[in-house]
LUMGU-988053 format. One record per residue (C-alpha): residue number from 1; residue in three letters; y, x, z. Coordinates in nm, 3 decimals, decimal comma, always signed. Layout:
NUM / ALA / Y / X / Z
...
This chain:
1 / UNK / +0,000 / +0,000 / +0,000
2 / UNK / +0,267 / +0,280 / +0,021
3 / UNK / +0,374 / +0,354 / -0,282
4 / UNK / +0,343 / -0,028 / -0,369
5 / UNK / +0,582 / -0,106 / -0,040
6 / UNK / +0,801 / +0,204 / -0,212
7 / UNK / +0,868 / +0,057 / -0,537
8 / UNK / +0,868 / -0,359 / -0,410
9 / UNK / +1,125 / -0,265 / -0,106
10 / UNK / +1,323 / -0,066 / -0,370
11 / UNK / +1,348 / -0,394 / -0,598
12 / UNK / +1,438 / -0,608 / -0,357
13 / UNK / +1,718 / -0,390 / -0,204
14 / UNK / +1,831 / -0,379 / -0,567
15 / UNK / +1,966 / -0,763 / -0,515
16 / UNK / +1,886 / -0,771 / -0,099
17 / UNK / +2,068 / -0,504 / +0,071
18 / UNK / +2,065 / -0,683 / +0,387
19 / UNK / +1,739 / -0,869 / +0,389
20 / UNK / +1,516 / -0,837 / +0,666
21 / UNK / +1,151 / -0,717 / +0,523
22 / UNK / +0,864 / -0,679 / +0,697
23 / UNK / +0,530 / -0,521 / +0,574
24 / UNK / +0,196 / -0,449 / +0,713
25 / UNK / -0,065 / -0,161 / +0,738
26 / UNK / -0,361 / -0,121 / +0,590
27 / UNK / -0,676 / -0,338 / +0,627
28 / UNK / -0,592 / -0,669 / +0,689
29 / UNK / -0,276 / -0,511 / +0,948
30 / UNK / -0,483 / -0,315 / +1,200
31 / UNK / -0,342 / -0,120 / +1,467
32 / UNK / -0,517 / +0,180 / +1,386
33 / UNK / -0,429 / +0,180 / +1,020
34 / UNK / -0,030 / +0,241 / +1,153
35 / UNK / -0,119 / +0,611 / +1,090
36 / UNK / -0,146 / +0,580 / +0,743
37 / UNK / +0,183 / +0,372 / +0,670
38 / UNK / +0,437 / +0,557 / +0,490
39 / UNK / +0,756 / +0,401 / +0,414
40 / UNK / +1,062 / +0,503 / +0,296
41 / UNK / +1,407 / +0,529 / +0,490
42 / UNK / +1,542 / +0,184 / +0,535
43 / UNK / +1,681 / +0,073 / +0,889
44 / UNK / +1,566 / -0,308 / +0,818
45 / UNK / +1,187 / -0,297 / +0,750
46 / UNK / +0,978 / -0,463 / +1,043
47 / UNK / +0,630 / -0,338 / +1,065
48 / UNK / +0,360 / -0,607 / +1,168
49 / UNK / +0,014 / -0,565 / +1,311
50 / UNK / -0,276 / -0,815 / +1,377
51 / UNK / -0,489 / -0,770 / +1,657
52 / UNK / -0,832 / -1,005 / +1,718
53 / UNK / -0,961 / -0,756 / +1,920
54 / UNK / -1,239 / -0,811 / +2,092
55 / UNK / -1,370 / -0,940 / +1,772
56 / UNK / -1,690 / -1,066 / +1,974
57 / UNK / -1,489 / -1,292 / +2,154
58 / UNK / -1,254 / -1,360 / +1,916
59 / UNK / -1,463 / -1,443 / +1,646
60 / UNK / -1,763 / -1,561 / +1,795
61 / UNK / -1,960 / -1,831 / +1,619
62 / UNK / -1,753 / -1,800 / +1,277
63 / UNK / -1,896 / -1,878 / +0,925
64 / UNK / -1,665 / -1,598 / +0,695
65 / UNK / -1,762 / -1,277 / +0,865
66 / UNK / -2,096 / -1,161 / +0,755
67 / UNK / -2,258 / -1,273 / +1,045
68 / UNK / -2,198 / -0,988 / +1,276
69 / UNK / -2,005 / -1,229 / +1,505
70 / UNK / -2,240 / -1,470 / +1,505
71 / UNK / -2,358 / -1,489 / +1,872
72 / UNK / -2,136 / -1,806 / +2,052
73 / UNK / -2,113 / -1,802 / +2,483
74 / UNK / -1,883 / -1,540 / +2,491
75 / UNK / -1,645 / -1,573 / +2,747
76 / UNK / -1,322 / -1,384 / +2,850
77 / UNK / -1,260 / -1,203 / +3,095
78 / UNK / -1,602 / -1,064 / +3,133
79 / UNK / -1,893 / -1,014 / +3,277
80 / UNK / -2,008 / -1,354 / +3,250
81 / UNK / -2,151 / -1,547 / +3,584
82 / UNK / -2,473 / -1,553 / +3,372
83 / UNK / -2,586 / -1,315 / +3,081
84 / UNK / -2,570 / -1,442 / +2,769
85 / UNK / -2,889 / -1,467 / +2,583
86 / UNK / -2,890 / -1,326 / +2,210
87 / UNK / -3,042 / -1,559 / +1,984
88 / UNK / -3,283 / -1,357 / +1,825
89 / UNK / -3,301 / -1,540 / +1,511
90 / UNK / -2,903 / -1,446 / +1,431
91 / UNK / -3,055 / -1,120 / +1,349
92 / UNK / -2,740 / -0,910 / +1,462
93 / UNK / -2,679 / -0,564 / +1,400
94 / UNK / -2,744 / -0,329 / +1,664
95 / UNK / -2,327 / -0,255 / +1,743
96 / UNK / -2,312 / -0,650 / +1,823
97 / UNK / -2,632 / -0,611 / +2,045
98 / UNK / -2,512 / -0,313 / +2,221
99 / UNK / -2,143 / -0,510 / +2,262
100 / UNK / -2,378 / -0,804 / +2,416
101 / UNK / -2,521 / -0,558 / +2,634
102 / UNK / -2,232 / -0,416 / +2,808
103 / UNK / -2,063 / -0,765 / +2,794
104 / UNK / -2,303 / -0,858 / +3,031
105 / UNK / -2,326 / -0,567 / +3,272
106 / UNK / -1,984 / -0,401 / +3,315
107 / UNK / -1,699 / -0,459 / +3,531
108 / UNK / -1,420 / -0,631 / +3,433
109 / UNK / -1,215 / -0,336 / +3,441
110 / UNK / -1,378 / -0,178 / +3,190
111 / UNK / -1,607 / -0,511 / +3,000
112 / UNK / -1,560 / -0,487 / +2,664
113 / UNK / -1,481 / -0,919 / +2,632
114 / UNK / -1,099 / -0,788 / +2,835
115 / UNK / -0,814 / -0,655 / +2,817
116 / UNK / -0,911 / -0,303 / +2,795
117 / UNK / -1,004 / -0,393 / +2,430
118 / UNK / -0,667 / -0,406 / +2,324
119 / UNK / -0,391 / -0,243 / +2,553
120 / UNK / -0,483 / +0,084 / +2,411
121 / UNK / -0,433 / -0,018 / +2,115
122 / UNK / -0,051 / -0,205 / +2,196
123 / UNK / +0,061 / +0,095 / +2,355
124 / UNK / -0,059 / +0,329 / +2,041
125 / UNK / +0,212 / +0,068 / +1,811
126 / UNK / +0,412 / +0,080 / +2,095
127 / UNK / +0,467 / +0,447 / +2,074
128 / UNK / +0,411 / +0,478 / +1,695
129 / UNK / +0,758 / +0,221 / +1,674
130 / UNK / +0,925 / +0,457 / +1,922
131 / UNK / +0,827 / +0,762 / +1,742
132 / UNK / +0,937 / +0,662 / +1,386
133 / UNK / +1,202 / +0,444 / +1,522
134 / UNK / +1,034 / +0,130 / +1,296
135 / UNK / +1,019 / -0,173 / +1,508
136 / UNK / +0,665 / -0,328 / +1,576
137 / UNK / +0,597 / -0,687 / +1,558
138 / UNK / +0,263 / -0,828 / +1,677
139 / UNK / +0,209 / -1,072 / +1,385
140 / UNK / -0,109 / -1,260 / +1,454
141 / UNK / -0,360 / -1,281 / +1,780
142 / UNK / -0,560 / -1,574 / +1,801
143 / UNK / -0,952 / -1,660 / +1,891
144 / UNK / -1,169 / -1,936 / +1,749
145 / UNK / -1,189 / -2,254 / +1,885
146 / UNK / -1,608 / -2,203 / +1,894
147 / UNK / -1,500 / -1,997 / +2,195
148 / UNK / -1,485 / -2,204 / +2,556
149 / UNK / -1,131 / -2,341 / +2,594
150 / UNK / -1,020 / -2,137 / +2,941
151 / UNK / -1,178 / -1,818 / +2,785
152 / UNK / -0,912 / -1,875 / +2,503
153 / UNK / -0,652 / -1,956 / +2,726
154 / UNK / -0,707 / -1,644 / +2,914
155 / UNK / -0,718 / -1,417 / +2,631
156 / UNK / -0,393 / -1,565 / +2,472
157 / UNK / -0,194 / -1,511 / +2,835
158 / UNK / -0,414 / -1,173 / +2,845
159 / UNK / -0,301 / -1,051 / +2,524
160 / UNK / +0,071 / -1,222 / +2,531
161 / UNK / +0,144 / -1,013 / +2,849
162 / UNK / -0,022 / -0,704 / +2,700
163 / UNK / +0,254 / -0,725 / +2,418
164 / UNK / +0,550 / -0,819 / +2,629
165 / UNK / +0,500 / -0,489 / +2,833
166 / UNK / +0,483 / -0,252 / +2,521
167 / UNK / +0,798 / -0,467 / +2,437
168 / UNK / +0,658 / -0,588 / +2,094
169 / UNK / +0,695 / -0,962 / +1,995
170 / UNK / +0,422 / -1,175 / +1,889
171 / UNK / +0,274 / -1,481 / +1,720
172 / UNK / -0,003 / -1,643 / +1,720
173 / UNK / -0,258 / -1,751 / +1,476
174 / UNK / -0,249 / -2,027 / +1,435
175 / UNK / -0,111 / -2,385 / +1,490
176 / UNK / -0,389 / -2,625 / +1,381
177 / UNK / -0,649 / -2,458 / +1,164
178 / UNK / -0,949 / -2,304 / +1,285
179 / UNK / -0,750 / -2,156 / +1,569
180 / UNK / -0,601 / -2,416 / +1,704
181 / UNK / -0,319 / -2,458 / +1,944
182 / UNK / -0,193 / -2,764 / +1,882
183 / UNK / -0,422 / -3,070 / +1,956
184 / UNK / -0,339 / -3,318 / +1,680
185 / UNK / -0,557 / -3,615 / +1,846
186 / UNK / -0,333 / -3,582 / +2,201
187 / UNK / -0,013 / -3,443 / +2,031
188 / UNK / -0,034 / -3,203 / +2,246
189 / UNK / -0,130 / -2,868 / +2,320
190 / UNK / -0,497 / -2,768 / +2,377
191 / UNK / -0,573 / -2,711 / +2,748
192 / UNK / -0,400 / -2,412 / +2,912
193 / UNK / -0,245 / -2,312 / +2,572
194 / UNK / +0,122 / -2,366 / +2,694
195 / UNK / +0,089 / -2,198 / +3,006
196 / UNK / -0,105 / -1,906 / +2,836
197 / UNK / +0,173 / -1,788 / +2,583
198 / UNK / +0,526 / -1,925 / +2,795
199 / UNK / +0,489 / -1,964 / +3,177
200 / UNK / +0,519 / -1,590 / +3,367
């Protein structure tokens, strides 16, 4: 994407000199792909990152990713009050087993279905925007709504607090799709959602 950000930001400040643009890194805007963006000098390019991380969690139970996510009972935080039981006849790769594994075992200071899964990675765009002096917007977080509702609502407060102290902004993904926050039966939002993303 760099040289195609190089020549597209260069067009639009052709006619835009003042436009706001933002732009993402590599692979679907992943964290770690921030250390292959290279853009050009411009003081009003935003640079935003997605992170689903833990992916296990996130994405538990969903139909478009291969199947490597395909084991549902995933909770957040972990460990869970009672291991969860693969289901053998998913057929998951051994990462996903061995992410299972330690989902089920280790403390929640270090369980892979927490917060340790992504404040490393905030505080790496954190530092990469103070470094290059680009600001860093968190442009998508969001888990499927095959996951248990309070999980959710824990990750989303879990992940919106993460953000706010790196100082990066956020949104979420998304408003009534497959990651719903809005309940359109209730008009209202889903259980804990509110509180999760704007009460302190």
């Amino acid at each position: 994407m760099n040289p195609i950000y190089a020549k597209t930001i260069a067009q639009i400040r052709s006619s835009n000199p003042h436009r706001t643009i933002m732009v993402e890194p590599g692979r679907w805007g992943n964290i770690d792909e921030l250390k292959n963006l290279v853009l050009l000098a411009d003081d009003n390019v935003i640079v935003s990152v997605h992170c689903y991380d833990p992916m296990q969690f996130t994405h538990q139970g969903s139909d478009w990713t291969g199947g490597e996510f395909a084991q549902t009972g995933i909770g957040f935080p972990g460990p869970p009050a009672k291991p969860v039981e693969v289901d053998t006849k998913l057929n998951l790769p051994p990462y996903s087993l061995q992410w299972i594994q330690q989902y089920n075992i280790l403390p929640a200071y270090k369980n892979p279905s927490g917060p340790i899964a992504f404040t490393n990675k905030l505080k790496y765009a954190h530092d990469w925007s103070t470094y290059y002096g680009r600001p860093v917007h968190l442009g998508e977080f969001g888990a499927y709504t095959k996951a248990g509702q309070q999980s959710r609502a824990n990750f989303y407060s879990a992940m919106r607090h993460a953000a706010e102290a790196q100082e990066i902004g956020w949104c979420i993904w998304d408003w009534n799709s497959n990651f719903h926050y809005w309940d359109e039966i209730t008009g209202q939002p889903l259980p804990g959602m509110h509180e999760a993303l704007f009460e302190k």
